[in-house]
C-alpha positions in Angstrom: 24.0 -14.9 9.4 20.6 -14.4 8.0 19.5 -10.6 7.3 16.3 -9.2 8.6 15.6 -6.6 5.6 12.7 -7.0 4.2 12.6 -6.6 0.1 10.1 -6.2 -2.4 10.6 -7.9 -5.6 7.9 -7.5 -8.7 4.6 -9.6 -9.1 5.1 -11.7 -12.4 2.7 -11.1 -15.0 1.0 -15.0 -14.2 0.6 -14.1 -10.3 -1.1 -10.6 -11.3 -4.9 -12.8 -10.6 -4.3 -13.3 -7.5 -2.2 -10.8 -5.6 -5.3 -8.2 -4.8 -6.8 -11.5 -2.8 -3.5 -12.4 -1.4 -3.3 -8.7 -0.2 -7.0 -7.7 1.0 -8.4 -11.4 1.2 -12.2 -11.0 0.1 -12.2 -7.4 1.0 -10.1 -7.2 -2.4 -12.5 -5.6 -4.8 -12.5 -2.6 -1.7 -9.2 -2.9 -1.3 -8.5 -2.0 -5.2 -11.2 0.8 -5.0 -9.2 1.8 -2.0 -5.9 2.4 -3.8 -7.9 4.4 -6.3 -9.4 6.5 -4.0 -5.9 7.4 -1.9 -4.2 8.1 -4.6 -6.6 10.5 -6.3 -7.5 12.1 -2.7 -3.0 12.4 -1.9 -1.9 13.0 -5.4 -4.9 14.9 -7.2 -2.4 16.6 -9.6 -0.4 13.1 -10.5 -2.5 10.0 -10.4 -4.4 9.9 -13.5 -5.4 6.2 -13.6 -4.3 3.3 -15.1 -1.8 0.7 -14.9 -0.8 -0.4 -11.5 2.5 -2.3 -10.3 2.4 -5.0 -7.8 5.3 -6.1 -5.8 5.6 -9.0 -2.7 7.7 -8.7 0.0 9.9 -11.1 1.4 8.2 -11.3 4.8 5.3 -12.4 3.4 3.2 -8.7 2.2 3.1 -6.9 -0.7 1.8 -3.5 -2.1 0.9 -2.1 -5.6 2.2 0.8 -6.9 0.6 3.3 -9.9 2.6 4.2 -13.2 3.4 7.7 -13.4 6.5 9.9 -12.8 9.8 8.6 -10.2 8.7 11.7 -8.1 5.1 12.2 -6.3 4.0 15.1 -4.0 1.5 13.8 -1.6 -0.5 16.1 1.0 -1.5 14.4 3.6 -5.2 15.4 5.0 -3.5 17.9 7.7 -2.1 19.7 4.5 1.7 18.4 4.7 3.2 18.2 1.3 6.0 15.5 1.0 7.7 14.6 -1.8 8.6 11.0 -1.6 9.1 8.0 -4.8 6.4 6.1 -7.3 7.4 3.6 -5.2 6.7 5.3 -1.4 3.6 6.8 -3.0 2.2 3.8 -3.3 3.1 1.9 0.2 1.4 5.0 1.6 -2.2 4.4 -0.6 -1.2 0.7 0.2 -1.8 0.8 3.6 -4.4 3.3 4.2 -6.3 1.2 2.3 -5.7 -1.7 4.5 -6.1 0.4 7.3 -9.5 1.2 5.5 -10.2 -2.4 4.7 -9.4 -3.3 8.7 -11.8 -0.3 9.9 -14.6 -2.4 7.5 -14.2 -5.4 9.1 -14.0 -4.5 12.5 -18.0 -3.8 11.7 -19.0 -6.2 9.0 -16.9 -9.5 8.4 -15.2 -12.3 10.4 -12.5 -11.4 12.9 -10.2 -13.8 10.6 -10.1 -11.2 7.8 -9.5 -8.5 10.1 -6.4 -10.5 11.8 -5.4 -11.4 7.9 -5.8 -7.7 6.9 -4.0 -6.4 9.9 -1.0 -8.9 9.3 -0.4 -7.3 5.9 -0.9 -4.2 7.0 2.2 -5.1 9.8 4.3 -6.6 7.1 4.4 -3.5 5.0 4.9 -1.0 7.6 8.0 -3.4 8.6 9.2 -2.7 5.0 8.2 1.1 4.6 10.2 1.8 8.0 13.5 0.8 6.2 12.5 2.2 3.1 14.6 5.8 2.0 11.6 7.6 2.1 10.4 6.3 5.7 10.6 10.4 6.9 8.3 11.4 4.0 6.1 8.0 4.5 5.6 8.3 7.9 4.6 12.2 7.8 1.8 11.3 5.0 0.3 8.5 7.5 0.2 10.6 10.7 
């Protein structure tokens, strides 16, 4: 019998290039701004740059993740302060900036990269909703 659990598994080093494309498709370069710009707006006190992780999941998405400590505190833009993993933290600035990158094509680009964008954007909120911090995930997004 074949599980339905979606898992994440690391981007190797010599798929790196071509993850941010596999994720955002052209919107990519938006996509990366995106991350930075959700994790510095949720996080101010713990996203300080740098290095970011990048992980595929089985069904077919992915997310990226920053360096930093195991634990973030988010606050969500209604003030809610949840304290979820490195790992959750970045699945939420994951898809908000898909979410983002969908709300930009709905106005500017071709209704194949908002379908594309909108499919990833599925994939990972299939794999945050059985993630262990789904509770704190889900109160950052709404």
């Amino acid at each position: 019998m074949q599980s339905n659990l979606v898992t994440a598994r690391p981007v190797s080093d010599d798929r790196r290039m071509g993850f941010l494309p596999h994720l955002f498709g052209p919107m990519y370069n938006a996509g990366e701004s995106g991350l930075f710009s959700y994790a510095r707006m949720l996080a101010p006190e713990q996203y300080q740059g740098g290095h970011w992780d990048f992980y595929e999941l089985s069904n077919g998405g992915g997310f990226a993740v920053p360096t930093g400590p195991e634990v973030w505190e988010l606050t969500s833009e209604n003030q809610d302060r949840q304290r979820m993993t490195r790992e959750a933290a970045g699945i939420v600035f994951t898809l908000f900036s898909l979410g983002r990158q969908m709300e930009r094509c709905a106005l500017h680009t071709s209704e194949a990269t908002l379908a594309a964008l909108s499919d990833m954007h599925t994939r990972l909120y299939q794999f945050a909703r059985e993630h262990d911090d789904w509770r704190a995930i889900r109160a950052v997004l709404d």
